[in-house]
C-alpha positions in Angstrom: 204.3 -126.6 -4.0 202.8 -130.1 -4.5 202.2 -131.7 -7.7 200.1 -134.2 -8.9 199.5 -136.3 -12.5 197.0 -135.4 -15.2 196.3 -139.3 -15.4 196.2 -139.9 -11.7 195.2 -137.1 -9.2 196.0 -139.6 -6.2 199.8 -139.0 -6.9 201.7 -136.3 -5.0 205.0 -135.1 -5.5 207.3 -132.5 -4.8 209.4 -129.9 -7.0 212.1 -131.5 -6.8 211.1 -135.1 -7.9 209.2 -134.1 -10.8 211.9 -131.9 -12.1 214.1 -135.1 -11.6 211.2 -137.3 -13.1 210.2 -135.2 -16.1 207.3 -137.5 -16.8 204.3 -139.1 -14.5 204.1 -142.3 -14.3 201.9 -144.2 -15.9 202.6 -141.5 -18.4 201.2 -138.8 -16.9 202.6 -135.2 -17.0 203.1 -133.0 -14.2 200.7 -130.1 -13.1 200.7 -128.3 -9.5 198.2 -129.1 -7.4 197.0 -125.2 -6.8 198.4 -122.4 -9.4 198.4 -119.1 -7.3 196.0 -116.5 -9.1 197.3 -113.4 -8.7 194.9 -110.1 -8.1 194.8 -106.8 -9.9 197.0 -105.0 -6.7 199.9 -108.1 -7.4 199.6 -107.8 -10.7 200.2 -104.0 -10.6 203.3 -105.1 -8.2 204.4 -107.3 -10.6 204.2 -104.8 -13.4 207.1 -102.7 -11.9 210.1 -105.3 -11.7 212.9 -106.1 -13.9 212.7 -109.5 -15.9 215.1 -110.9 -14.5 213.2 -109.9 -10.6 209.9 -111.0 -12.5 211.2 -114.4 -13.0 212.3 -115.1 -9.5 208.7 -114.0 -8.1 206.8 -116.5 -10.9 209.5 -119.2 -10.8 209.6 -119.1 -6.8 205.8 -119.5 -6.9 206.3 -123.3 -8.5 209.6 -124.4 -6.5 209.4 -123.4 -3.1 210.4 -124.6 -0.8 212.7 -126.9 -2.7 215.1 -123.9 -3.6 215.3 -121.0 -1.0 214.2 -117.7 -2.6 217.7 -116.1 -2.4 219.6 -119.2 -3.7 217.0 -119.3 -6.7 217.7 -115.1 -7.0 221.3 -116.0 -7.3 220.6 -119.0 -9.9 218.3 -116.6 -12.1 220.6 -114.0 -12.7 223.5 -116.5 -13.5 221.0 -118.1 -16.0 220.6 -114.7 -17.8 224.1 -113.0 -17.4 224.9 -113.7 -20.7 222.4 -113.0 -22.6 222.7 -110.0 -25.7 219.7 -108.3 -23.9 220.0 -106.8 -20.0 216.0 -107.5 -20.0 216.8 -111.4 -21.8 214.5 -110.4 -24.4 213.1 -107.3 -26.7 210.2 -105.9 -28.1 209.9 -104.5 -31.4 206.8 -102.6 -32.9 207.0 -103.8 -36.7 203.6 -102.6 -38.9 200.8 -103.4 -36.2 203.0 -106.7 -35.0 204.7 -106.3 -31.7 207.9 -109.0 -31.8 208.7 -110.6 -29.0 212.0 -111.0 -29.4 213.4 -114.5 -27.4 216.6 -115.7 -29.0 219.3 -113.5 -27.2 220.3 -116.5 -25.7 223.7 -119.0 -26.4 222.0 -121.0 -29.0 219.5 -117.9 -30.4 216.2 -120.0 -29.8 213.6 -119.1 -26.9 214.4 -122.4 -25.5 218.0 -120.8 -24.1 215.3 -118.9 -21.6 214.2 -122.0 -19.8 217.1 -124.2 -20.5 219.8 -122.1 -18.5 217.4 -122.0 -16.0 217.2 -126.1 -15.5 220.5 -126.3 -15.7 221.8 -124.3 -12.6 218.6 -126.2 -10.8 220.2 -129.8 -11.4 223.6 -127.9 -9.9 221.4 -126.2 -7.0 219.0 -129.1 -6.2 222.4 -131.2 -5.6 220.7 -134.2 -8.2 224.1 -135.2 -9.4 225.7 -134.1 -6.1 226.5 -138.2 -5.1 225.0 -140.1 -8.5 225.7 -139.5 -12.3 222.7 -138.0 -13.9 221.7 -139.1 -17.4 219.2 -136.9 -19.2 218.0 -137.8 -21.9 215.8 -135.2 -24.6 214.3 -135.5 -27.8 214.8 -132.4 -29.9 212.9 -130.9 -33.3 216.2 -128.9 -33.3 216.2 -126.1 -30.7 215.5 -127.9 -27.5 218.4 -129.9 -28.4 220.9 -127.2 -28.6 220.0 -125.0 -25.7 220.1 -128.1 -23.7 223.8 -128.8 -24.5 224.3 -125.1 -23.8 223.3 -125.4 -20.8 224.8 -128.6 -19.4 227.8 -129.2 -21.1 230.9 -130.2 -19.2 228.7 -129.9 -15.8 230.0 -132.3 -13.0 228.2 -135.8 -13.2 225.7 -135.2 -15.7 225.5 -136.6 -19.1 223.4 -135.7 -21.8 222.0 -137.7 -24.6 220.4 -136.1 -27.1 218.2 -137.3 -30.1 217.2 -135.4 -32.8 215.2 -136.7 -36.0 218.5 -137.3 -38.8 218.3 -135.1 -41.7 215.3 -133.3 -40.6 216.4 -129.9 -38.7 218.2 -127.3 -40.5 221.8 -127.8 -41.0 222.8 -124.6 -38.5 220.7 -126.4 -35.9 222.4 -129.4 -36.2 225.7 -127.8 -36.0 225.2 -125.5 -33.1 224.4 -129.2 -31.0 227.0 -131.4 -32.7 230.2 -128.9 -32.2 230.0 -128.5 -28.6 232.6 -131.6 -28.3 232.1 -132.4 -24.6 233.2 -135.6 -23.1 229.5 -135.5 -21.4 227.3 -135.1 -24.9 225.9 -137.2 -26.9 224.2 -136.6 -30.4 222.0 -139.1 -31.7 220.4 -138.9 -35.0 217.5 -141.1 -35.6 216.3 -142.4 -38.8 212.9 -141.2 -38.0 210.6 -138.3 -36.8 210.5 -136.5 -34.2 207.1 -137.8 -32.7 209.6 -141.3 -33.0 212.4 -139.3 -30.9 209.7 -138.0 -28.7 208.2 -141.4 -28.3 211.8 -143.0 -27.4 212.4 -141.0 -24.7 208.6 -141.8 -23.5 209.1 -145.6 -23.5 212.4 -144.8 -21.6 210.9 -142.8 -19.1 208.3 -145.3 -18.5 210.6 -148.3 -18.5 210.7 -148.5 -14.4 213.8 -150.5 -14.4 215.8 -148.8 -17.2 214.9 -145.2 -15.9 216.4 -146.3 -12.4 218.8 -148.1 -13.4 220.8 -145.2 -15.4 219.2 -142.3 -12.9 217.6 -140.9 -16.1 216.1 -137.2 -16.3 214.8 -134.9 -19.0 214.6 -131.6 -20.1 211.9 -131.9 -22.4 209.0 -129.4 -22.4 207.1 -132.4 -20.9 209.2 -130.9 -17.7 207.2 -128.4 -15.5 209.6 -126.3 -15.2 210.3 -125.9 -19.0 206.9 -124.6 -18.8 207.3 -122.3 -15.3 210.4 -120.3 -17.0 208.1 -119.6 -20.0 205.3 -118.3 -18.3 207.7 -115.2 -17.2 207.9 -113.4 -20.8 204.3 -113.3 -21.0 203.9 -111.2 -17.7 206.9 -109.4 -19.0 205.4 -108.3 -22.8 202.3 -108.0 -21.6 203.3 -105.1 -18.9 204.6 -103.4 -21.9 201.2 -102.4 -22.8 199.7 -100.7 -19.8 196.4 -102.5 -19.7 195.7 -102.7 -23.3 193.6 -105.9 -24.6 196.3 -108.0 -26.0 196.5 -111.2 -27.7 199.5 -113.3 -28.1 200.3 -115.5 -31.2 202.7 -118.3 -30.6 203.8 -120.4 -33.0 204.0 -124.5 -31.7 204.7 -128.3 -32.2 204.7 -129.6 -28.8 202.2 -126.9 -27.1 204.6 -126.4 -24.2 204.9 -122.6 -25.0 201.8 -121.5 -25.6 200.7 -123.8 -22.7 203.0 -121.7 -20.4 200.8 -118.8 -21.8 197.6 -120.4 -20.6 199.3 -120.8 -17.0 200.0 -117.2 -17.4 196.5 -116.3 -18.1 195.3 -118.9 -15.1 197.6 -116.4 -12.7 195.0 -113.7 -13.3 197.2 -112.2 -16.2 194.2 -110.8 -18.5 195.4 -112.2 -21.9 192.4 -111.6 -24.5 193.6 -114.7 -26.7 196.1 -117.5 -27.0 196.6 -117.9 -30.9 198.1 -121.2 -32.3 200.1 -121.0 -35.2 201.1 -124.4 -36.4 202.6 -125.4 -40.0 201.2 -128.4 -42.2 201.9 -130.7 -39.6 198.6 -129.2 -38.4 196.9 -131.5 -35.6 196.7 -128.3 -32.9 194.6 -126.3 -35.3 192.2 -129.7 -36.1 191.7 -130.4 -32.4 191.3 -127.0 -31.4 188.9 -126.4 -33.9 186.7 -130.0 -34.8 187.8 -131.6 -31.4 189.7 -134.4 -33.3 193.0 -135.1 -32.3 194.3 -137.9 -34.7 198.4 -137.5 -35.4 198.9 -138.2 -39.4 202.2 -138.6 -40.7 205.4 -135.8 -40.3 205.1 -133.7 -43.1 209.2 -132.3 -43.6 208.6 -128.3 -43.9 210.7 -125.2 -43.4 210.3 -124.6 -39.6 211.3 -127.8 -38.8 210.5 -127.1 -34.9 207.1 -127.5 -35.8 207.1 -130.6 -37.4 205.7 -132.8 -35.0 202.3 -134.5 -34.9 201.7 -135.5 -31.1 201.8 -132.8 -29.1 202.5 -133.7 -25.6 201.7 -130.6 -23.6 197.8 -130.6 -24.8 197.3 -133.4 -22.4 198.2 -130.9 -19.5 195.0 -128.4 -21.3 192.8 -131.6 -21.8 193.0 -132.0 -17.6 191.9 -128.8 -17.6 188.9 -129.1 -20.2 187.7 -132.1 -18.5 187.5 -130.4 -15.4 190.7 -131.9 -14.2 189.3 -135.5 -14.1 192.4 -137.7 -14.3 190.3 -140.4 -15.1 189.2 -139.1 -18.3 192.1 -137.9 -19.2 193.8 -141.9 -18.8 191.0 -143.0 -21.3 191.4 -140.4 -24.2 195.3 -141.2 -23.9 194.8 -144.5 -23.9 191.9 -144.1 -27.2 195.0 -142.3 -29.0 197.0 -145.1 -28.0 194.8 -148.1 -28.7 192.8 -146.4 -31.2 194.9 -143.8 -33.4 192.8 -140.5 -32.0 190.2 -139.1 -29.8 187.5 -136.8 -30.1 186.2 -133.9 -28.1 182.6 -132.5 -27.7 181.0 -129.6 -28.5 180.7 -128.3 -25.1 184.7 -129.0 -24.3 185.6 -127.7 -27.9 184.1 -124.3 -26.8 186.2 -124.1 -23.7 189.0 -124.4 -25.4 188.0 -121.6 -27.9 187.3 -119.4 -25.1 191.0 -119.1 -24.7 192.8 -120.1 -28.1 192.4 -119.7 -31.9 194.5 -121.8 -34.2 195.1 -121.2 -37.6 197.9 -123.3 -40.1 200.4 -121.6 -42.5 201.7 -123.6 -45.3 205.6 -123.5 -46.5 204.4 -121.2 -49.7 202.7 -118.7 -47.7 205.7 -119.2 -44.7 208.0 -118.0 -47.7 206.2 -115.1 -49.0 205.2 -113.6 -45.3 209.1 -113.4 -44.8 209.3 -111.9 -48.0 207.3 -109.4 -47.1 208.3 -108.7 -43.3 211.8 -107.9 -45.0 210.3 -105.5 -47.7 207.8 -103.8 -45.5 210.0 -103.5 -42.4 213.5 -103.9 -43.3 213.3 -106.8 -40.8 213.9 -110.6 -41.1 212.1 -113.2 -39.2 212.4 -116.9 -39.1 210.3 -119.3 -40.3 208.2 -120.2 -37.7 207.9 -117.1 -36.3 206.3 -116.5 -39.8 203.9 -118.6 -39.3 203.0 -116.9 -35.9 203.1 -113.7 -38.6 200.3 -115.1 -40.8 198.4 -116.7 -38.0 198.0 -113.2 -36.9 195.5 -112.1 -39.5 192.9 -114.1 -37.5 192.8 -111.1 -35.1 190.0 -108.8 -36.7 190.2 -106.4 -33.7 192.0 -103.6 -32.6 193.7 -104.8 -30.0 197.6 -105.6 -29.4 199.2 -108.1 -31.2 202.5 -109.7 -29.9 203.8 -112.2 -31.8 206.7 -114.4 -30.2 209.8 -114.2 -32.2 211.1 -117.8 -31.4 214.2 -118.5 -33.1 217.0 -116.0 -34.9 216.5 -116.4 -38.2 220.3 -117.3 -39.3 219.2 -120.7 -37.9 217.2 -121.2 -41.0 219.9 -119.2 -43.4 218.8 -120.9 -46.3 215.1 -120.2 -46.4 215.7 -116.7 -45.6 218.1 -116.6 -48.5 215.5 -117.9 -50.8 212.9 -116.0 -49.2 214.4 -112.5 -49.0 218.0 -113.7 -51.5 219.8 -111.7 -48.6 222.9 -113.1 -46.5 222.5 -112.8 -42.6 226.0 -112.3 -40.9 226.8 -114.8 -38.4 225.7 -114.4 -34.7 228.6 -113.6 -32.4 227.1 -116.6 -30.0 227.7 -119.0 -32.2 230.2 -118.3 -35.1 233.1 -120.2 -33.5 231.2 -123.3 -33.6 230.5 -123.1 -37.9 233.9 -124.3 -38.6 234.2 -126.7 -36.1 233.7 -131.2 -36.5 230.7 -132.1 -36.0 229.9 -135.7 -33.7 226.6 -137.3 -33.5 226.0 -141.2 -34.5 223.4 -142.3 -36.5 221.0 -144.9 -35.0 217.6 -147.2 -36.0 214.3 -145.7 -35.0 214.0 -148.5 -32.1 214.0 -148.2 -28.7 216.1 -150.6 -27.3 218.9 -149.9 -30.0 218.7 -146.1 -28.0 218.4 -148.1 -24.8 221.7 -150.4 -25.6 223.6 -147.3 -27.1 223.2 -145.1 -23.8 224.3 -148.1 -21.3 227.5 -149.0 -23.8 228.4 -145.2 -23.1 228.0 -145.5 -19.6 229.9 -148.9 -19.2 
């Protein structure tokens, strides 16, 4: 598979370097070349495997030949052995929502689904085989987590990790900050995490810092973040033998309901893609004036949403524009220069051909998990709640799945005010509530991240 860069087409690159790479240069994020469409006989093959089978037929489709098929078979079902589910995740028919269940995983987030993955591919792909590996990832509070998960205590790799300080919940924080492995890092910054986010962006593009510390990432910014995603979409939507089905995702950084549009580019027939953000609500503006301006972080109680640049849409804007890399350099460099950018009619009604959007405030977040639980017996978290009320956009009769993102103990206290019911501790994780928690605090500048990382590797 050869990739290429959103902001510069003339770029090629193999699996391998831009899972090492994480980001473009210049910027730029990653997208293959090709993406295999799939027809109706395939799909039907498709239909019949296992998830775990499923994911080394989609996954091999983006890596090969970097990782021989029965090596990555192998790696896949080592990724998912310990997962609560045999099929890594679960469906449950709630009212007329289907839940996609995805946080059977170590840390109870969806993220655990790609993030176990990456890590066996840094072992298998020998990248820290002869030199240390430093990645580096911004978190919002899962991606953080299911990245220490995955590459604690592995064999030349370090992990720094920066998540925005006293803005995830306090279960999130915990689950990354007890681990206590001589190879993690915690960082909390006195900021956002658009600021964390944009730290790790400067790093990347720094040339001389990236090299000099062998730096990589496991951001959703990473293709194959996206690639391990795309799987549980073929998955849930087999479950429905051919009904019209729309799927309601609930985002900050657009990387998983991006991996859904992939999905849909492979041939699978999704009907719509349907954005659920919180008040930090620049996915529903652009997706629905064409203005993308970021405002300021607004705290809120799902906390993984609170984000107001969302990378991934640059990797749907290539694609809106007709994948002309050219355009897509000057509307990044109109946010950059200018605060925003604005898309046409014409491009606006692309987008809608494939995505809704529609924002959920906390108060309505609250009382939509007050009533899950008193309808259905059945607690969700808070930004699967959102996904919940962004729902009610569907005015048809078709199948609703609704991606169930993160367990909601992860958010114990907004449940408890939401519901006033106590939610026993997950197996995965209650050895790690009593446990000292490490992470420094740090300055919202770059080079004080910069200076911290290379005094922990001196």
């Amino acid at each position: 598979m050869e990739y290429l860069s959103t902001r510069n087409k003339k770029l090629s690159f193999n699996f391998k370097e831009i899972f090492l790479r994480g980001l473009a240069p210049e910027g730029g994020l990653f997208i293959p070349k090709n993406i295999k469409r799939y027809n109706k006989s395939e799909i039907q093959k498709l239909s019949k495997l296992s998830y775990t089978d499923l994911a080394i037929e989609i996954i091999f489709e983006f890596c090969n030949p970097e990782i021989n098929k029965n090596i990555l078979r192998n790696l896949i079902k080592k990724s998912y052995k310990d997962f609560n589910k045999k099929e890594v995740i679960d469906i449950k028919k709630l009212g007329n929502i289907n839940l996609i269940e995805l946080y059977h995983g170590p840390t109870l987030a969806f993220k655990d689904i790609a993030m176990q993955v990456l890590g066996n591919m840094y072992d298998e792909l020998n990248i820290s085989s002869n030199n240390k590996i430093n990645i580096v990832v911004a978190t919002s509070g899962d991606t953080g987590s299911a990245a220490i998960a995955a590459l604690n205590d592995r064999k030349n790799i370090n992990v720094f990790v920066l998540h925005p300080h006293n803005k995830i919940s306090k279960i999130q924080r915990k689950i990354m900050t007890t681990i206590g492995s001589n190879n993690v890092y915690n960082i909390a910054i006195k900021g956002t995490f658009d600021d964390c986010q944009k730290i790790v962006k400067e790093m990347f593009a720094d040339n001389t810092f990236r090299e000099k510390i062998n730096m990589s990432g496991v951001n959703s910014i990473n293709w194959a973040r996206i690639v391990c995603q795309i799987v549980y979409y073929f998955y849930s939507y087999f479950k429905f033998n051919n009904k019209k089905v729309n799927f309601v995702v609930p985002t900050g950084n657009f990387g998983d309901v991006f991996a859904g549009y992939v999905a849909k580019k492979m041939g699978l027939p999704i009907d719509k893609l349907i954005v659920a953000t919180n008040e930090n609500d620049i996915l529903e503006r652009v997706i629905n004036t064409g203005e993308y301006k970021p405002g300021k972080v607004k705290p809120s109680l799902s906390p993984s949403m609170d984000v107001q640049i969302s990378s991934n849409f640059e990797r749907l804007l290539f694609y809106v524009l007709n994948e002309d890399d050219k355009k897509v350099l000057s509307f990044m460099n109109d946010l950059k220069s200018k605060g925003s950018f604005s898309l046409n009619q014409e491009q606006i009604d692309i987008i809608k051909e494939d995505f809704s959007a529609k924002k959920i405030n906390d108060d309505e977040t609250v009382e939509i998990i007050k009533k899950f639980s008193n309808d259905y017996g059945f607690i969700i978290d808070p930004h699967t709640a959102t996904a919940v009320g962004a729902s009610k956009v569907i005015k048809d009769n078709s199948e609703i799945l609704v991606l169930g993102t993160a367990h909601p103990y992860k958010f114990l206290e907004t449940v408890k005010m939401a519901t006033s019911q106590e939610i026993e501790t997950p197996k995965q994780i209650e050895h790690l509530m009593d446990k000292k928690e490490k992470y420094d605090i740090l300055e919202n500048k770059t080079t004080d991240i910069k200076n911290y990382i290379l005094e922990k590797l001196s």
